[in-house]
N, C-alpha and C positions, 0 to 999 in steps of 0.2 A: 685670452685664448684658453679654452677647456683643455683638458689632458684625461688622458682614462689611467687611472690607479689598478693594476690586475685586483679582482675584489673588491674594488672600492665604489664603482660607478664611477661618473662624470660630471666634475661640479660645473655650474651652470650659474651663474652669477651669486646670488647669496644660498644657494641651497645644492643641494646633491642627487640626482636622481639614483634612483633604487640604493645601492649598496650595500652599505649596513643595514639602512631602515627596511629593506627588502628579507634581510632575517631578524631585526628587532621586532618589527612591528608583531608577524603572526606568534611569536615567543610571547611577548605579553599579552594577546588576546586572547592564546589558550589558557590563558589562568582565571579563574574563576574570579565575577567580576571584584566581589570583594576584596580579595588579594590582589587587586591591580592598584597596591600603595605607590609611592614611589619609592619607597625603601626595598620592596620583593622585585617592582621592578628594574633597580640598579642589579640587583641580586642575575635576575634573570638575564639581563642582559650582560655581564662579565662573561656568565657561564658560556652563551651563547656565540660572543665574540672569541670567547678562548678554544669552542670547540671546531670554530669556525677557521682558525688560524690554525688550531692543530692539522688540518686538514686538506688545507685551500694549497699550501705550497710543497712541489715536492720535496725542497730540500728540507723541512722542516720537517714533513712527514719521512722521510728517512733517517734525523735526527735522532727522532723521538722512537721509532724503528729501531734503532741501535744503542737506544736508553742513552743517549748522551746530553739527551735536552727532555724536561716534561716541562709542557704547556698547564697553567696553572689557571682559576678564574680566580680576582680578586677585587678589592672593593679597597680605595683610598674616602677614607673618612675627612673632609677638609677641617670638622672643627676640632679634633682629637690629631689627627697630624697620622693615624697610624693605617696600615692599610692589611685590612684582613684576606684570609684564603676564604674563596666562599666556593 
């Protein structure tokens, strides 16, 4: 059985419609084709999902409202172990 995730879409046996990929995809399309590495596009896409979450919940957007929480985009590097602010 499917379930809806608020912002997440609806997974549907091995895949998800819209969702995420409903704001990843035009986020890396607008980048000029060259810089469609995968490295700018991991980049792109943190940014993306963190401006997305700063925003999508109201508790989280009154959090951050009240400086008690800031939404961050960042990047876990799997072969270095460390994860940068991007």
């Amino acid at each position: 059985m499917s379930q809806a995730v608020p912002g997440q879409g609806r997974w549907r046996g091995d895949r998800r419609d819209a969702g995420a990929a409903a704001l990843i995809d035009p986020a890396i399309r607008a980048l000029p084709p060259p810089q469609r590495t995968i490295d700018r596009s991991v980049v792109v896409t943190a940014r993306t999902q963190a401006a997305d979450l700063a925003t999508r919940t109201p508790i989280i957007k009154q959090a951050i409202g009240a400086k008690q929480i800031e939404v961050v985009a960042a990047v876990y590097d799997i072969r270095s172990g460390k994860v940068s602010l991007v």
